[in-house]
C-alpha positions in Angstrom: 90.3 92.6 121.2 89.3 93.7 117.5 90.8 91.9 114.8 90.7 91.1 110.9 87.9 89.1 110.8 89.3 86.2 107.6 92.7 84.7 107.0 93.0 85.0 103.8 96.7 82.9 102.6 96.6 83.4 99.1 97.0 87.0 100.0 100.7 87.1 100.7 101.2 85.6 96.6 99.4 88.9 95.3 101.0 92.3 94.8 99.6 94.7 97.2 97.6 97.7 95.7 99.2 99.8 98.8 102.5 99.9 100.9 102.6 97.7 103.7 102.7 100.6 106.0 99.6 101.8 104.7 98.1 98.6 104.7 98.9 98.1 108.3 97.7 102.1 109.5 94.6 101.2 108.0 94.3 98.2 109.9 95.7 100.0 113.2 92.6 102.3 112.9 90.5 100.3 112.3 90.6 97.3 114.6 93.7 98.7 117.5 93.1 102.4 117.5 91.1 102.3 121.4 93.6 99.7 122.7 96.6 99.7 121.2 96.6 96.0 120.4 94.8 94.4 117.5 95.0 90.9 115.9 95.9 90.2 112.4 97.4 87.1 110.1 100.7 86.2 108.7 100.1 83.5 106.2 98.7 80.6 108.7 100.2 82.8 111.8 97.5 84.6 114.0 100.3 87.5 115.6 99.2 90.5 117.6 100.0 94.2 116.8 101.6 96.3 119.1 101.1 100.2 118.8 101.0 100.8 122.4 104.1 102.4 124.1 103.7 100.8 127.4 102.9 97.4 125.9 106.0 98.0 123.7 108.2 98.8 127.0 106.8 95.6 128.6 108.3 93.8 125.4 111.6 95.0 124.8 112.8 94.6 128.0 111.5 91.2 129.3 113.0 89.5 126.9 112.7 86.0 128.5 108.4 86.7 128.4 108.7 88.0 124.9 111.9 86.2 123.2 112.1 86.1 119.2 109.7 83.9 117.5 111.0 80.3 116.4 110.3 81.1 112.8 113.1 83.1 112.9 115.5 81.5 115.2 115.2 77.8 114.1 115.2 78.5 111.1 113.8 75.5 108.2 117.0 74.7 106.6 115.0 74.6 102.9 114.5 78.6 103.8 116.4 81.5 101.7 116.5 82.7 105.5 118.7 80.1 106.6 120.3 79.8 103.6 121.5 83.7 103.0 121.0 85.0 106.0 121.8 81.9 109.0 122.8 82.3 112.4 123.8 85.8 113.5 123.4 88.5 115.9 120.0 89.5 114.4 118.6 85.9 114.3 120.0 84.3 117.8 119.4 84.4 121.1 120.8 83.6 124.6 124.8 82.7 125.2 125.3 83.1 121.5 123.8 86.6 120.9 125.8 87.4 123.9 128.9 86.4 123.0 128.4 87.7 119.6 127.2 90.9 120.5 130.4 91.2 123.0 132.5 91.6 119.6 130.9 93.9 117.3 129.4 96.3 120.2 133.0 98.0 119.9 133.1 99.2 116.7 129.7 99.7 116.1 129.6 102.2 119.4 133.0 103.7 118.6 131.7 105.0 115.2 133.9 107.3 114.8 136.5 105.1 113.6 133.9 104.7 110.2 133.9 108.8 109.9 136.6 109.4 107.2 135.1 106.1 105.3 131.6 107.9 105.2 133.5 111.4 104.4 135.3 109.9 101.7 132.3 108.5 99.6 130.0 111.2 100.4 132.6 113.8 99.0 133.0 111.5 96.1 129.6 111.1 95.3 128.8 114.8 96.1 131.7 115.4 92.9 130.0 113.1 90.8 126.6 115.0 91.0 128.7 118.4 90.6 130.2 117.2 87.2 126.5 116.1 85.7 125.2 119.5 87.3 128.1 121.4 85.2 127.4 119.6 82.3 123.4 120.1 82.4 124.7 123.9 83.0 122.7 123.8 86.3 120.0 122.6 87.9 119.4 118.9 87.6 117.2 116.1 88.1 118.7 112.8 90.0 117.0 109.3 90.7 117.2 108.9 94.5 116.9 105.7 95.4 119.3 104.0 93.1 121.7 106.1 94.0 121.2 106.1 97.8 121.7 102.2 97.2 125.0 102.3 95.5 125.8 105.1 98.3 125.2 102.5 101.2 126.6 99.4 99.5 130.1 101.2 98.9 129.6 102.8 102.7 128.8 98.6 103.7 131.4 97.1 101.7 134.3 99.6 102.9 133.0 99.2 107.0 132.5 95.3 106.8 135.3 94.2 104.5 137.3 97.4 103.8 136.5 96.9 99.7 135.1 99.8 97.8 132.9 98.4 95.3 132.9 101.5 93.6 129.0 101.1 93.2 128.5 104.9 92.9 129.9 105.2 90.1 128.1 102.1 88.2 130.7 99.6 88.5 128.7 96.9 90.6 130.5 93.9 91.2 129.0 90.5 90.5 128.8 89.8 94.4 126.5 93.1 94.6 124.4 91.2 91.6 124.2 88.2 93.7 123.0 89.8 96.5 120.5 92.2 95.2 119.0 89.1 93.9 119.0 87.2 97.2 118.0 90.7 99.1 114.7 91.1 96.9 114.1 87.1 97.0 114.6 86.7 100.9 112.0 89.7 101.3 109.1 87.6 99.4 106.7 86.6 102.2 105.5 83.8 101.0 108.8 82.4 101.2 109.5 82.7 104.7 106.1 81.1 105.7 105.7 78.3 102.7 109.9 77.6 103.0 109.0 74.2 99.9 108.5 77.1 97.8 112.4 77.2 97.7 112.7 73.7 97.3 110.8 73.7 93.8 112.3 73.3 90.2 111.8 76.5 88.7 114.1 78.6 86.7 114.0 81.2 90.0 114.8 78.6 92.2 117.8 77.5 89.9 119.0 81.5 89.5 118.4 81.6 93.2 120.9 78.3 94.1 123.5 80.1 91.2 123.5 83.3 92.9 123.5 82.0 96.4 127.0 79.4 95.5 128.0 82.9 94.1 127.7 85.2 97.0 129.3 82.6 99.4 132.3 81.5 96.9 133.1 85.4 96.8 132.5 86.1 100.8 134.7 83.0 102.1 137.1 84.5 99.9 137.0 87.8 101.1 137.3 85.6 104.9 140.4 83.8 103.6 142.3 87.0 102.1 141.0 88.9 105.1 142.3 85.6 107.7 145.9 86.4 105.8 146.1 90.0 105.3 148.9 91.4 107.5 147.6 94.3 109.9 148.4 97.7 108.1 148.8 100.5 111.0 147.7 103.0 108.2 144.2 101.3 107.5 141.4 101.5 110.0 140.2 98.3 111.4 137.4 96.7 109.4 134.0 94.7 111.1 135.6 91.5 109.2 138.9 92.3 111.4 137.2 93.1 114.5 135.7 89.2 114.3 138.0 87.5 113.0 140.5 88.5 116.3 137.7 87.5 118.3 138.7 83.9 120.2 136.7 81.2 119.3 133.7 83.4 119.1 133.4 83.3 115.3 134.1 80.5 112.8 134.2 80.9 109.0 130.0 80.3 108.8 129.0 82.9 112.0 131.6 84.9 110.0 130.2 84.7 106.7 126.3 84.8 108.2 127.2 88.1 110.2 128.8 90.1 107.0 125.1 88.9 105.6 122.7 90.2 108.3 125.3 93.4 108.4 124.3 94.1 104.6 121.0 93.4 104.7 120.5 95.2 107.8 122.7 98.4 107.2 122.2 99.0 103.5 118.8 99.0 102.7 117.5 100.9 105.8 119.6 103.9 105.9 119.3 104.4 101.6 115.3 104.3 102.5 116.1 106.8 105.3 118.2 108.5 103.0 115.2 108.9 100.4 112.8 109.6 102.8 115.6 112.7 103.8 115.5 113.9 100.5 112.0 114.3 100.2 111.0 115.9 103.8 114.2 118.3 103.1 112.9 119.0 99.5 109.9 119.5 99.9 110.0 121.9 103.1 111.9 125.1 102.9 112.1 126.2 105.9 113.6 123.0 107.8 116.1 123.1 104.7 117.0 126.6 105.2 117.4 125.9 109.0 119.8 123.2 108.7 122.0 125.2 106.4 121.6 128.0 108.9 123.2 125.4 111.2 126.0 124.2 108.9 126.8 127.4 108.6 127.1 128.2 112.4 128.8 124.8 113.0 130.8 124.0 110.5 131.1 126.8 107.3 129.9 126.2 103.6 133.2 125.3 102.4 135.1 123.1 104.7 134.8 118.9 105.3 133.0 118.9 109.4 134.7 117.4 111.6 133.3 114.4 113.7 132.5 116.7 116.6 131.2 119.5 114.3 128.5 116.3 112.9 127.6 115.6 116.1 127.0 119.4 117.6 124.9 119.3 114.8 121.7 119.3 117.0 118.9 120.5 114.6 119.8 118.6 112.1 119.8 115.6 114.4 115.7 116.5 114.6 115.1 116.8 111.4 116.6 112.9 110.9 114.4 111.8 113.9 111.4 113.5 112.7 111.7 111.9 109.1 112.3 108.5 110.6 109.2 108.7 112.9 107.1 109.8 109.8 108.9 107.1 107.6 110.5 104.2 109.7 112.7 102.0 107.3 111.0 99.2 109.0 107.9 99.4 109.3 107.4 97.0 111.7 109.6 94.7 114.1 109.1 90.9 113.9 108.7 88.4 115.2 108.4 87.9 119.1 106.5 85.2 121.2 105.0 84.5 124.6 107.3 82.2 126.2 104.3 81.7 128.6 100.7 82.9 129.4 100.7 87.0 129.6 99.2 90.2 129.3 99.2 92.9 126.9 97.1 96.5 126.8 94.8 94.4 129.6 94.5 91.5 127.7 95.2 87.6 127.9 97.9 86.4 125.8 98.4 82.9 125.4 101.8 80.9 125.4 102.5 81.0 122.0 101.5 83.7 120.5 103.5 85.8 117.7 104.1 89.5 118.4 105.0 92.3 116.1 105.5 95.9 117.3 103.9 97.7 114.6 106.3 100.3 114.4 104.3 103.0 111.4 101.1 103.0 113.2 102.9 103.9 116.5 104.6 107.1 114.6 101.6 107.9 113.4 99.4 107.4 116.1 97.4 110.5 117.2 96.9 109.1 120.7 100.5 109.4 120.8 101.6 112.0 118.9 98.5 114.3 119.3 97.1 116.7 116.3 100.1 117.7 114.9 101.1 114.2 114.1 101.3 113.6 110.3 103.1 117.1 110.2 106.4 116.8 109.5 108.0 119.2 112.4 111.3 119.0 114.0 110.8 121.3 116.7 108.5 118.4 118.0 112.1 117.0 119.3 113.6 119.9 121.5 112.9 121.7 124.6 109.9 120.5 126.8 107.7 119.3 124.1 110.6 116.4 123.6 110.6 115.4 126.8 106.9 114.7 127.4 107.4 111.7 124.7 107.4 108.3 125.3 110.4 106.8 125.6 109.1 104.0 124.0 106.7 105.8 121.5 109.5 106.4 119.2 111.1 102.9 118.0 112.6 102.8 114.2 115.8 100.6 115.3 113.8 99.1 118.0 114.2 99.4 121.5 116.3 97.7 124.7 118.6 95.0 124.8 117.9 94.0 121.1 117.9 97.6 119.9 119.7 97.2 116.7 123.6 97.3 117.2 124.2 99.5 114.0 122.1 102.5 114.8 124.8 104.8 115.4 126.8 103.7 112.5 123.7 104.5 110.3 123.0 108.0 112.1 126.6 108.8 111.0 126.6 107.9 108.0 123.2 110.2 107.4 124.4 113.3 109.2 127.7 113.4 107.0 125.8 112.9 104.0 123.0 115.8 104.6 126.0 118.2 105.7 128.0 118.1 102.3 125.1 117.7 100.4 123.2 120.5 101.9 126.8 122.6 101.7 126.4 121.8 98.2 123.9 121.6 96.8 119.8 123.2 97.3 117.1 120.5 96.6 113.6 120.6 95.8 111.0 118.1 94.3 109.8 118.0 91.0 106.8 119.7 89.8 103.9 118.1 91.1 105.4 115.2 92.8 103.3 112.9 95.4 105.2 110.8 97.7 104.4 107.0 96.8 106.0 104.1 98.7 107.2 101.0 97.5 104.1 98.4 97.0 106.3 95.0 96.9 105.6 92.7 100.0 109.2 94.4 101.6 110.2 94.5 105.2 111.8 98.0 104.4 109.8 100.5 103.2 111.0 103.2 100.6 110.0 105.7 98.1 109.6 104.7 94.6 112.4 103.9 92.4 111.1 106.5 90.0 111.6 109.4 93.1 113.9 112.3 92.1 114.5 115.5 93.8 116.0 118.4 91.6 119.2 119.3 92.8 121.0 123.2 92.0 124.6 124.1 93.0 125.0 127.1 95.8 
């Protein structure tokens, strides 16, 4: 098995010249392209990479041969992990994950109950852009990612808590301060594998503590009111509701860990799924001139869709796999383990071992995918061509039991945002733009904060 040759710790304190996923592609071809398996470090971790679909298959569904790493179910108690995130339905396993899983599967399966949430802010935001549009008397030039941010946090803290935090229009509460903070601190690498780093007096340590008492003071409360609250027929049922009526499943800390893990893992993702939308769609014509073709079939230019019209939407729902194969959110899936002595891609792997699926390098693998690969192509998704995929080849929320519980929620939530925005608006990128991904040591990749798309009225 070919592997980077040098561990090299000090690595993880520098800031990368190029995006993780880039980083890791290289590495793909240059040490796992023949076997789909190649050897790499994590601080003092040797891990394997997995890019190989049947390898992958073996590991998402024998989860008692590949179970999560330790590092990220015992968690060091000196860790921003443990202390922001805790125990959870991401970050447990056995009876627990079970049980907890058993609670939220509902609503996060029955999405529908979220659809006039996601309408809602989507139409509100969608008026927001109109009125600067109108005022620039036309076309006019918006900063995607910070607003796909705000977009999800409102979407998050509606579902999880049924607050709107009104983010999109710039009025960010302090609990959203507090937990950008903790979001960009918990996603610093070096503090996950050197945990004393937390531990140290330094004035980002002592802003970390502040704005960690913070963001628990203000979710407990949001527990207690939501505890006390009387049930409002009128209201739909938020994920806060849903778990708090669970029996002795959740206490106020699994309560306040899973609101957590729910944040971090549904509001980041989909607004980087959300950019990487906006920049496929600008930037080809024809796909965007098919979906409105669609819209128009489906659902009309003028009207709100309903939830059945979103999900007849069937070309549209290629053009959101084919930009999330191209740009996975996440570009890769840690951290599993050999609970014993196995194989992978014909090779011995030792009890012990960490194991990441490397999740970019298998969407852009041309073993895989074959020549047409790094072209961004929808059609790759329908008729026969579709069906001679790998199941397994095609991972960005995971795969099997552990696939992650809120990928229907954030499919939604994408689909009714593309439809009114594509009803209302044309996009396009800026003169000369080049896509350029985030270069921080993230576990969710994203395009630059600078990215903007021009947007004109129809």
């Amino acid at each position: 098995m070919n592997g980077t040759g040098a561990l090299s710790l000090f690595n993880i304190f520098k800031k990368p010249k190029e995006s993780r996923s880039h980083a890791m592609f290289a590495e793909y071809l240059q040490y796992g392209y023949e076997d789909g398996i190649y050897q790499t470090f994590l601080g003092p971790y040797t891990q394997l990479k997995v890019v190989d679909p049947d390898a992958i298959k073996k590991i998402v569904l024998d989860t008692t041969t590949f179970p999560k790493h330790p590092i990220m179910i015992n968690q060091n108690p000196s860790s921003l992990l443990a202390k922001f995130i805790g125990k959870n339905i991401v970050f447990t396993e056995g009876h627990d994950w079970k049980a907890q899983r058993h609670v939220v599967n509902p609503a996060f399966y029955n999405v529908e109950i979220f659809y006039p949430l996601f309408l809602n802010l989507t139409n509100k935001l969608m008026d927001r852009w109109a009125s600067i549009v109108n005022k620039n008397n036309g076309s006019t030039s918006i900063a995607v990612m910070p607003e796909m941010t705000n977009f999800t946090i409102d979407a998050l803290g509606s579902a999880v808590f049924g607050i709107d935090f009104d983010a999109i229009n710039g009025n960010l509460s302090h609990i959203v301060e507090s937990y950008d903070f903790l979001l960009e601190a918990i996603q610093q690498v070096q503090r996950m594998i050197f945990p004393f780093l937390n531990t140290l007096p330094t004035q980002y340590n002592r802003q970390m503590e502040h704005h960690l008492k913070h963001y628990d003071d203000m979710i407990y409360k949001l527990i207690d009111e939501a505890r006390n609250r009387k049930e409002d027929p009128e209201k739909a049922k938020t994920l806060l509701d849903m778990m708090i009526e669970s029996e002795g499943v959740f206490d106020n800390k699994i309560l306040r860990d899973n609101c957590s893990v729910f944040f971090v893992a549904g509001h980041e993702t989909t607004a980087s799924a959300l950019g990487f939308a906006f920049y496929t769609i600008a930037k080809d014509q024809r796909v965007q001139d098919k979906i409105v073709e669609e819209i128009e079939q489906v659902i009309g230019m003028k009207e709100n869709p309903t939830y059945e019209q979103i999900n007849a939407m069937e070309y549209l729902s290629c053009v959101i796999k084919e930009y999330m194969r191209l740009y996975p959110s996440v570009a890769a899936i840690p951290m599993k383990m050999a609970a014993k002595d196995t194989e992978l891609c014909g090779y011995f792997v030792p009890k012990g071992t960490m194991i990441t699926m490397d999740t970019y390098s298998l969407h852009h693998s041309e073993k895989v995918y074959g020549p047409t690969v790094e072209e961004f192509r929808p059609e790759r998704w329908q008729g026969e061509e579709a069906k001679s995929i790998h199941k397994f080849a095609y991972i960005p929320f995971s795969a099997g039991q552990r696939v992650c519980v809120g990928n229907n929620f954030s499919l939604l939530e994408q689909k009714i945002f593309l439809v009114r925005l594509l009803q209302r608006f044309s996009i396009s990128l800026e003169k000369g733009y080049k896509l350029s991904f985030n270069k921080e040591h993230n576990a969710v990749n994203h395009p630059e904060k600078s990215f903007a798309v021009v947007v004109t009225p129809r």
